[in-house]
ZAGU-292231 format. One record per atom (N, C-alpha, C, CB): x, z, y. Coordinates in pm, whole numbers, plus 50000, padded with zeros to 5 digits. Glycine has a CB too. Layout:
% ZAGU-292231
XZY...
This chain:
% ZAGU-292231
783923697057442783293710257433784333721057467782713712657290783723729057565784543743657575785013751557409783283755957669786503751957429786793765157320785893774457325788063773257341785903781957250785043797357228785903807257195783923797957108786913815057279787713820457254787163835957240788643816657337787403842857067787093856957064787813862257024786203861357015787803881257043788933882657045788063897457011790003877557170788813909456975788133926256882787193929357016789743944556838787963927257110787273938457240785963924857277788853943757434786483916157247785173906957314783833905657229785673890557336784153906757102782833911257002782443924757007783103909256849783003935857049782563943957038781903948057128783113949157004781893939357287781493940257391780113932157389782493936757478779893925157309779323916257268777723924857165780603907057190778543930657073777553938557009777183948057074777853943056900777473957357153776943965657236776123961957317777653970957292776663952657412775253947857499775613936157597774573961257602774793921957464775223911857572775233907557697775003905257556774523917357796774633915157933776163921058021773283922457987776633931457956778023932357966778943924857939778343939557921778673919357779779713911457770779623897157868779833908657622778673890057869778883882858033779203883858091778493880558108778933892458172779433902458302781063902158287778753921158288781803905458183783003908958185784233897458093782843923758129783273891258029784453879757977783703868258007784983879557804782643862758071782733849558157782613846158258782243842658140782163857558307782153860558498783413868858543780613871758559783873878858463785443885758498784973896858589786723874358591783673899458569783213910158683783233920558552781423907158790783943935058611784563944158553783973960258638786233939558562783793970858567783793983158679784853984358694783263996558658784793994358762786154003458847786924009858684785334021758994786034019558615786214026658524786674017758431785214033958495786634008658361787063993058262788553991358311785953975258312788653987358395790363981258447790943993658458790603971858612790504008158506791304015358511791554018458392791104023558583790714018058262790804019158107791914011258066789514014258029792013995858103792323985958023794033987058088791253970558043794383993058202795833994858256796134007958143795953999358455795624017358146796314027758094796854024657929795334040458109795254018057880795854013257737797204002157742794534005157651797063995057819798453984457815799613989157878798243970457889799593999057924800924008957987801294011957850800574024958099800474021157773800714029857698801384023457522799334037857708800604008257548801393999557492802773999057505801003989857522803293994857645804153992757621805184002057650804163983557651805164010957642806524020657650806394026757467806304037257809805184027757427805254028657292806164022657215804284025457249806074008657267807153997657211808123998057246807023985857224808564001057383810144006657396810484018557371810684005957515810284031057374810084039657276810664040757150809074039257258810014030657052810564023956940811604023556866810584015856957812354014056984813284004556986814834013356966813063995657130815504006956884816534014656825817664015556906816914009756702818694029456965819484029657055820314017456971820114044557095821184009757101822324004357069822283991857020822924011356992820903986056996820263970556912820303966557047818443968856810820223949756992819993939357050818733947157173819543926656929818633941957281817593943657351816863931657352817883948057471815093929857307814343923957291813943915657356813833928257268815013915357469814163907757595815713897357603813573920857783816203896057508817123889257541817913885057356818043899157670818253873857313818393871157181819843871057212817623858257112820743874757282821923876857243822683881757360822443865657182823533895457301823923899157437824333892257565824763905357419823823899257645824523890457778823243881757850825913877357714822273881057758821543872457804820433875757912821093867357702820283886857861819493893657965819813893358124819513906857926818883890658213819023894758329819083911258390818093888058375819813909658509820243927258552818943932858581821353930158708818143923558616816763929458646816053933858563815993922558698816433929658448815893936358283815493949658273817033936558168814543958658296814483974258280814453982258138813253978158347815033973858042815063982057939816593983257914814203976757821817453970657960818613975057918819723966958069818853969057729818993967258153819753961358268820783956158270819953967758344820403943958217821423931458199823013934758090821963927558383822923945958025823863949057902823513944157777824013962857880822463935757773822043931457643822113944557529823043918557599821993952657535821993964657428821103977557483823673970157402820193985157395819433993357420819894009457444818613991057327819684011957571820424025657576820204034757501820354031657676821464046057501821364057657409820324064457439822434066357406820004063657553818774078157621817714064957655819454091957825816534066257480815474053557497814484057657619814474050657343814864072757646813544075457779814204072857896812834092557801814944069357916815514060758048815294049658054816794059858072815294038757943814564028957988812844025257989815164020857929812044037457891811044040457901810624040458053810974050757833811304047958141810964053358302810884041558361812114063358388811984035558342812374022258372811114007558402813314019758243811174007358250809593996958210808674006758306808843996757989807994018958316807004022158333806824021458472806794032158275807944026758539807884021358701807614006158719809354023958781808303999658646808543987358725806843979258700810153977158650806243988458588804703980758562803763985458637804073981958423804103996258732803264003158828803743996159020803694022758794804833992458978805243985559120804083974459202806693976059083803813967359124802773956359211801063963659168803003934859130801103976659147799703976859121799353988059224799273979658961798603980759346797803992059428796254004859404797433983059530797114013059480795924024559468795004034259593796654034959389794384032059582793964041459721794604049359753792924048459729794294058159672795364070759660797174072659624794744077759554797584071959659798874069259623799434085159504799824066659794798574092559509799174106759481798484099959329798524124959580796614095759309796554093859218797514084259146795574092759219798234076059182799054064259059800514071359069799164042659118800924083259061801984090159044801574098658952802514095659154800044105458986799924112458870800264106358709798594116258882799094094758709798734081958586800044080258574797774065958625801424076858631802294072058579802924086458491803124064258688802854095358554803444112858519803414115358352802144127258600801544112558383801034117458267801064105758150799604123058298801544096458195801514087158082802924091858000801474069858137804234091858097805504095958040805494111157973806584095158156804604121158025804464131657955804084132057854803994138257994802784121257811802214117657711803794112757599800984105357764803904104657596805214098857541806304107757501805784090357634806204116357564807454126657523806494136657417808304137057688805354138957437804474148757287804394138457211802674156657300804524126057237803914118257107805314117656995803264099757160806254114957073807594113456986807704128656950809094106757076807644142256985807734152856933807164149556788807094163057016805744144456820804854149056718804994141856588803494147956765805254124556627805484119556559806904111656476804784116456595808004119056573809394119856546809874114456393809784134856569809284121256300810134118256172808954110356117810754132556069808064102756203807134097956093807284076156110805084107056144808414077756176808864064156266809144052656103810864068456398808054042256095808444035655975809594027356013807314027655912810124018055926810454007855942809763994455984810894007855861810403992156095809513981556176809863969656118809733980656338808963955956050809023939956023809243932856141807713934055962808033932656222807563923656310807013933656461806293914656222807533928356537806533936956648805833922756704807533948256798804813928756840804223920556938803773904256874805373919857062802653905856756802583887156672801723888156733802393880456499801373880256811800393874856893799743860156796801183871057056798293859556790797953851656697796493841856799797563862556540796853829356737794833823856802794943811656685794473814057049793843814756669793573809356490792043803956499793643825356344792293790856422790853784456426790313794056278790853762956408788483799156331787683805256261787223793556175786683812756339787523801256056787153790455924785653795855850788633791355784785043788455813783753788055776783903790655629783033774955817783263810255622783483812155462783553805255341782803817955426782183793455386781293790155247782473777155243779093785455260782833769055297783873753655323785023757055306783943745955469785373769455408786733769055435787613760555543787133766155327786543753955590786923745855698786703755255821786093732055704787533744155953787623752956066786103752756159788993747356157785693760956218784223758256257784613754756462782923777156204784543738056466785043734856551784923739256683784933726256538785853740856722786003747556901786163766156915784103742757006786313768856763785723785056815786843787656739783983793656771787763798456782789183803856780789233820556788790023797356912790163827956670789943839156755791653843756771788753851656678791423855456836792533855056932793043871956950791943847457086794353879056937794793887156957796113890956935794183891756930796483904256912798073906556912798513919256829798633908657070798993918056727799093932156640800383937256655798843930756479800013948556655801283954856746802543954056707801223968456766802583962956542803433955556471802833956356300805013961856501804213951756251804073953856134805253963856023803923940556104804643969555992805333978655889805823982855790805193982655876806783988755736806833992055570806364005355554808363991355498805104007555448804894017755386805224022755251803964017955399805014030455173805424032755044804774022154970805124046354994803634013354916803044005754851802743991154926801994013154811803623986655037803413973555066803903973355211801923968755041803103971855296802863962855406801883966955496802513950455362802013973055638800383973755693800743969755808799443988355698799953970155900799773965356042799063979856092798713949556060799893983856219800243993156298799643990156425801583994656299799043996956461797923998356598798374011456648796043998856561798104005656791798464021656899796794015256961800544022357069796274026456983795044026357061794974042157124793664021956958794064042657250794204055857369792854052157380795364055957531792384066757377790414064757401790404084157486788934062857147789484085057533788734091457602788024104957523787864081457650787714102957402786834109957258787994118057213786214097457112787034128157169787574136057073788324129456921786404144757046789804130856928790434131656813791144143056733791154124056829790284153856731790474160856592789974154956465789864173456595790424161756314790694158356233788944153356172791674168356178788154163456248786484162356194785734153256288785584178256197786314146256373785844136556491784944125956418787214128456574784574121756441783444107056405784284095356460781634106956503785314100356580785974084956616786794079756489787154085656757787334089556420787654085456307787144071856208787444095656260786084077256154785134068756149784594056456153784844070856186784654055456283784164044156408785384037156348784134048556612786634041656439787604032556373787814024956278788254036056355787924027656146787644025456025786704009355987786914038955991785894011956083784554003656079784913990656169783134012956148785633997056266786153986756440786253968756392788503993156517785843964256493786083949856449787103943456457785453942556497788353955756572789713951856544790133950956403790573960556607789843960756318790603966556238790333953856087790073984856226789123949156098788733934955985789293925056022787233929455972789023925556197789983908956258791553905356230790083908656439792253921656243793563920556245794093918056093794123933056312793813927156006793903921755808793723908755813792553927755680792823900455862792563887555847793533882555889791533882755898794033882055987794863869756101796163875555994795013873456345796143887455992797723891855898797683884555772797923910155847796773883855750797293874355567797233863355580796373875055419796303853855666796473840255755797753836555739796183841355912798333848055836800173844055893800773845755773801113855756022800453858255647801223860555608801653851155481801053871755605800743843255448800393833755327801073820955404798493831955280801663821155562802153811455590800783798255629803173809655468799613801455620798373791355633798773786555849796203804055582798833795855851799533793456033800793788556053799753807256122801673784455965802773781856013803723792656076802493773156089803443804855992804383813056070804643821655936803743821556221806543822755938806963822655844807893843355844807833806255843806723848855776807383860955778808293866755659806433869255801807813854255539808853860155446808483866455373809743866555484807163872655344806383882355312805563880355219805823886155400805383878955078804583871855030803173883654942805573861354937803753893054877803743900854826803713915654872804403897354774803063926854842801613924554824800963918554948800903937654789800033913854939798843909355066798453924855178796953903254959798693922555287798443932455397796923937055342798523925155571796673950355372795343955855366795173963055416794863958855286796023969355506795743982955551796433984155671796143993755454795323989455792795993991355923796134004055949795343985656031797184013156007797494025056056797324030256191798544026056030796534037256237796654038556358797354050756399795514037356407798384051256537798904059856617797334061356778800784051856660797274070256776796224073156907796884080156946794804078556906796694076057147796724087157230795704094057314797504084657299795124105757325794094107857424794514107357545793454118857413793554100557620793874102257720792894109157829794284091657740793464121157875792694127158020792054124158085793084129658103790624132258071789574124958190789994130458349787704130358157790124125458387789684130358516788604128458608790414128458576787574135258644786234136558690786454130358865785654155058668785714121358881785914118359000785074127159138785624104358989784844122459244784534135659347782884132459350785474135259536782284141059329780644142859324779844132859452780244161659355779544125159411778614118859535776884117159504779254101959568776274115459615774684116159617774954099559548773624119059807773334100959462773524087959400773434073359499772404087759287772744078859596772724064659705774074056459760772044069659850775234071559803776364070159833777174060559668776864086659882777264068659579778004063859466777644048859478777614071159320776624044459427775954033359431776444024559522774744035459450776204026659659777024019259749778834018159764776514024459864779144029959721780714029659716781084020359592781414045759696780254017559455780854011659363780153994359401780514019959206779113990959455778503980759463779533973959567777013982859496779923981859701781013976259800782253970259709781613989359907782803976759633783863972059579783793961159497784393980659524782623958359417782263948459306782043934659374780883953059223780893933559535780773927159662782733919459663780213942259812783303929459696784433926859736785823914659626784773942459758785703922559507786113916759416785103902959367786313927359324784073901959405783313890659352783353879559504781503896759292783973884359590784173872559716785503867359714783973878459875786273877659661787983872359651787943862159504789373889459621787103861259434787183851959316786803842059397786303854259179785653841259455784713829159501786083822159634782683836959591786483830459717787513826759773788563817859676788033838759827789353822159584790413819659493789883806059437790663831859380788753804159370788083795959322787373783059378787463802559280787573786259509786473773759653784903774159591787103749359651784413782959547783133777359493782273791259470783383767659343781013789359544780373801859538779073801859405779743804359700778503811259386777233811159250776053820759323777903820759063775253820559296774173829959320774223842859203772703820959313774253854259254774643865159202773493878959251776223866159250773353889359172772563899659198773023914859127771223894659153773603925359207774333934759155773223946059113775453939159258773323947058982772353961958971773003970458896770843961058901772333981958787772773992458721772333989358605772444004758764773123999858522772574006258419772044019058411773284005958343770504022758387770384035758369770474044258288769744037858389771124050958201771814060558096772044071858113772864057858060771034078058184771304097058207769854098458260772824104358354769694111458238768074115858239768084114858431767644137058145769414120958477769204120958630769314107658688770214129858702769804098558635769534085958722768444079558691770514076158718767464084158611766344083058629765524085458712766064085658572765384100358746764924104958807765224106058952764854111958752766474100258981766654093959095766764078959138767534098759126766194073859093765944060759064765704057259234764574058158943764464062359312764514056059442765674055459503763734061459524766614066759532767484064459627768394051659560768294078559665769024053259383769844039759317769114028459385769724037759132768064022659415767224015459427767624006659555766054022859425767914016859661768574011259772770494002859779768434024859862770274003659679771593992659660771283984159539773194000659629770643989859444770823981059314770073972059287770793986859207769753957459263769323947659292768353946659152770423937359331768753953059073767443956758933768093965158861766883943458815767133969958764767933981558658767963973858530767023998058630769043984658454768663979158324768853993858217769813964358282767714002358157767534011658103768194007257987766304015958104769604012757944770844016657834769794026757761772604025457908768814024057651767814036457614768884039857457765604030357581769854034657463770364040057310771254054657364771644025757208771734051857508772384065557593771514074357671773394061257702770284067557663769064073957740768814086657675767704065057739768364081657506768054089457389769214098657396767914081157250769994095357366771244108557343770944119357439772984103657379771334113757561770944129157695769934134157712771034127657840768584125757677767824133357700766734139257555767244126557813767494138657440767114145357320768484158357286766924131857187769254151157384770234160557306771524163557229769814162657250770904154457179771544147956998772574135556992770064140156892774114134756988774624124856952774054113556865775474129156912774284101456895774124095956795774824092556673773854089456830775904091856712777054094256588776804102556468778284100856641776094115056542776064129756401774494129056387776734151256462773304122456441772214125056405771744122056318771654123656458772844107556202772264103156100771984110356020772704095656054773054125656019773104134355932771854140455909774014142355960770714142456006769934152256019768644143556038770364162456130768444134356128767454128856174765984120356040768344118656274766984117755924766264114255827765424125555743767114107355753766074139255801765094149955726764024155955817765944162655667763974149655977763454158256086762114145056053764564160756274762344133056018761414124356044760434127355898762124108456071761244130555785760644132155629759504146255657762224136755487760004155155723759114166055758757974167555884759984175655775758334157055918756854148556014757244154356181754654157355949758964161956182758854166556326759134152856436760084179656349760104142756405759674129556456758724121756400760604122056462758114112156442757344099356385757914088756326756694093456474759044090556443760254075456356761704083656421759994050556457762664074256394763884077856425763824071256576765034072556316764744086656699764304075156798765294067756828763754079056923766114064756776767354054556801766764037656759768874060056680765984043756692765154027456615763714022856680764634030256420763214030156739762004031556757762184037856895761264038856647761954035957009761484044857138760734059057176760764037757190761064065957204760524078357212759644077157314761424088857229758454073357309757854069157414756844077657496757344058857375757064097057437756514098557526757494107757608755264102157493759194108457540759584113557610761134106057687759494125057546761614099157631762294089257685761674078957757762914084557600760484075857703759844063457774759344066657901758714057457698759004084057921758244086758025759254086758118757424098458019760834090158093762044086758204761764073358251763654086858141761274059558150761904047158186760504044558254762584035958060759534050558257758004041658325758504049958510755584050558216759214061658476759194071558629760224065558701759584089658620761754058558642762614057558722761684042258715764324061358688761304035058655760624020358738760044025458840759434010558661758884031658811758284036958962758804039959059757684046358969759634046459065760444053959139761164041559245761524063059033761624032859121762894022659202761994014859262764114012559105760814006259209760184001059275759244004659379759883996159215759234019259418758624022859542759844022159669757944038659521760654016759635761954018259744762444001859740763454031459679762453995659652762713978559631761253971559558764303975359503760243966759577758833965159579759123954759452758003959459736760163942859444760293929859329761053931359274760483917059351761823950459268763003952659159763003948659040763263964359133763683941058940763783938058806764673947958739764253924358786763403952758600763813961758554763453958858408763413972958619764203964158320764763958558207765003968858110765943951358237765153967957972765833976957859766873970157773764753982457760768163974957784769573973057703769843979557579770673977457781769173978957488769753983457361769003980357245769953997257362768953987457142768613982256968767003979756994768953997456811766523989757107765083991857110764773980457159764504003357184764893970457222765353959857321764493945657186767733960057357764563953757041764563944856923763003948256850766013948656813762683957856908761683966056791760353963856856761993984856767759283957756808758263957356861757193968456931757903951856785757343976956895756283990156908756753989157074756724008756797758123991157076758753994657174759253982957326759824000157093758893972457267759223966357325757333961457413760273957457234756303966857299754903965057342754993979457475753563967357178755673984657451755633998757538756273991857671756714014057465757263983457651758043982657813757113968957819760283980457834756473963157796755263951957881753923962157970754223939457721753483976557866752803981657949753083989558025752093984657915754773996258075754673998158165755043989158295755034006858148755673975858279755703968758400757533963658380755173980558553757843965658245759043958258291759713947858268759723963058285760343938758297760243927058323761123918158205760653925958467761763929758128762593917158059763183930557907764393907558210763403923257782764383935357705765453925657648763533945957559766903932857652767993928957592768563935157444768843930757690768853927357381768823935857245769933924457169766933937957155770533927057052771373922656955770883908356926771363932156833771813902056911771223886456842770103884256744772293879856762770383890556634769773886856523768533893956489770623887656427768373899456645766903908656646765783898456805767533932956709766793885056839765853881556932764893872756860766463875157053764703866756811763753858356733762113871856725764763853256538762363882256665761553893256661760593899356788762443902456623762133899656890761913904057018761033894857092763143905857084761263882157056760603873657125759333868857113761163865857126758743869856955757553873756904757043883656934757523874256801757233896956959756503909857032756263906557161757323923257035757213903157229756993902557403755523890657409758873893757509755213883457323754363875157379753303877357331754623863357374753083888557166751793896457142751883905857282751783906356977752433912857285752513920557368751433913957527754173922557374752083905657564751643896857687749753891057637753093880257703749503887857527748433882557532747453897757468748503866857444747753910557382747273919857383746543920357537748213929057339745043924957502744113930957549744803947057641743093932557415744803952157761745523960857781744673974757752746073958557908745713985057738744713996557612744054006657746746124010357454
């Protein structure tokens, strides 16, 4: 039997919407926007970590002076960490941008710019707040043990890397650097989120695993038991890419995906049958649905991002409010739970129409919680669409509606 290797980002990709997570951890098919995400966070990793690193120590890349090679960019073959740590910061950061091509060449000078600029406010900011470091870079893959036994639940492993580990005033925590896109002021909801993250339960776990020594890995540490993870964040800068008609976009991102999905099949000797479409998640790609249509091989209506743009209303902050708008009869239900079906739904019956007057056997679909709920899921059989994706433990449900749904009398 195949391992089952999981890991924070792969469940969470997972709970959001299992047609992504396919897409991206067993096929390796990725957007443009994802890899350019997943470089900046692992840049930003690692100069964080050299950064760190104490002038004049051992250099990490080498267990005893001398050992290091000259090619070493943190301490070029001196086995010892320079006085000026942002020189070898520059150092690492070039040399991780060297084999990585860009269209633009001006853009991956910027990204490298602003990453080192970044780095120099972060140590301003966080200068005197530098703990004492245990452990850096524990990379962990640990058989998942079965609450109720305690035994290992065979073939399925999970898997990651905590950045480090720390001394605080009352014990022990595990230290995370994470870089997101969202608002981080002090009243943010990413806050929050965090808090909740499936990194943040996975990593406590694997830490007392190691730290109880149950892994064979001996930190010395017995007392108190890890509980608490800290996070350092960096934001990182959007930059808005150049406005294109949706037919063009569509084709400029579908060419590249084409491209990257022939160099695997190349690499690999072995081809699959494959079909590239969208997600629809904005009131305007709805409504432009024919022209998307001419590249995208089916849709799949994202209605939990549908709802947001075209009500308005975050979903993050609507819990606050939405339970008193529904108690006073101005909704019927909540529409995050339930489909708004005559005004979200009327986006998802127009962009079907729409797409299928331009691709006649387009497959078209709904990606989210609604994906689970019957009312709503009786709503996407009458207008014509072909399939709903929704959370695990809501398909058993889903799958009972779709087939009242199918034998219902039509209204």
């Amino acid at each position: 039997m195949q391992k089952l290797i999981l890991s924070a980002s792969s469940i969470s990709a997972f709970k959001a919407c299992p047609v992504r997570f396919r897409n991206a951890y067993v096929y390796g098919i990725r957007p443009i926007e994802d890899k350019e995400s997943q470089r900046i966070g692992t840049n930003w990793h690692t100069i964080l970590e050299v950064a760190s690193l104490i002038p004049d120590s051992e250099c990490p890349n080498g267990s005893v002076v001398g050992s290091c090679v000259s090619l070493c960019p943190i301490c070029e073959g001196t086995g010892k960490v320079p006085e000026d740590i942002m020189e070898a910061v520059t150092r690492v950061l070039n040399k991780a941008y060297e084999g990585i091509e860009f269209a633009d060449p001006t853009a991956k000078e910027i990204e490298r710019v602003t990453l080192l600029h970044a780095l120099a406010g972060y140590r301003w900011y966080y200068g005197e707040q530098y703990e004492p470091v245990i452990a850096r870079e524990q990379y962990f893959s640990l058989p998942l043990l079965n609450p109720q036994t305690g035994h290992p639940v065979p073939d399925v492993f999970i898997e990651g890397k905590i950045d480090k580990l720390i001394e605080i005033a009352n014990g022990i925590a595990v230290k995370e650097h994470k870089s997101t896109g969202r608002s981080i002021d002090p009243d943010s909801t990413y806050w929050g989120h965090l808090n909740l993250d499936v990194q943040t339960t996975m990593y406590i776990y694997a830490a007392r695993r190691m730290q109880l020594g149950i892994e064979g890995v001996e930190w010395d540490i017995n007392e108190p038991l890890i509980s608490t993870v800290k996070y350092d964040v960096y934001h990182k800068p959007q930059i808005s890419p150049k406005k294109l008609t949706q037919g063009d976009s569509k084709k400029f991102v579908k060419d590249g995906i084409i491209e990257e999905i022939e160099t695997i099949f190349k690499e690999r000797k072995t081809k699959i049958g494959f079909s590239v479409g969208t997600m629809i998640e904005v009131p305007r790609a709805a409504l432009t649905a024919d022209e998307i249509a001419t590249e995208a091989e089916f849709f799949s209506f994202g209605t939990n991002d549908l709802t947001q743009m075209a009500m308005g209303f975050s979903r993050d902050d609507a819990g606050k409010f939405l339970g008193e708008y529904v108690n006073k009869g101005i909704y019927a239900a909540d529409p995050f739970q339930k489909l708004d079906q005559e005004g979200v739904g009327k986006l998802v019956e127009t962009g079907t129409k729409l797409g299928r007057k331009t691709r006649k056997k387009l497959k078209v679909g709904i990606c989210g919680e609604h994906g689970g709920e019957p009312d709503s899921i009786d709503f996407c059989h009458r207008v014509g669409l072909n399939y709903v994706s929704c959370s695990p433990f809501r398909v058993p449900i889903a799958r009972l509606a779709a087939a009242q749904a199918a034998v219902r009398p039509v209204r």
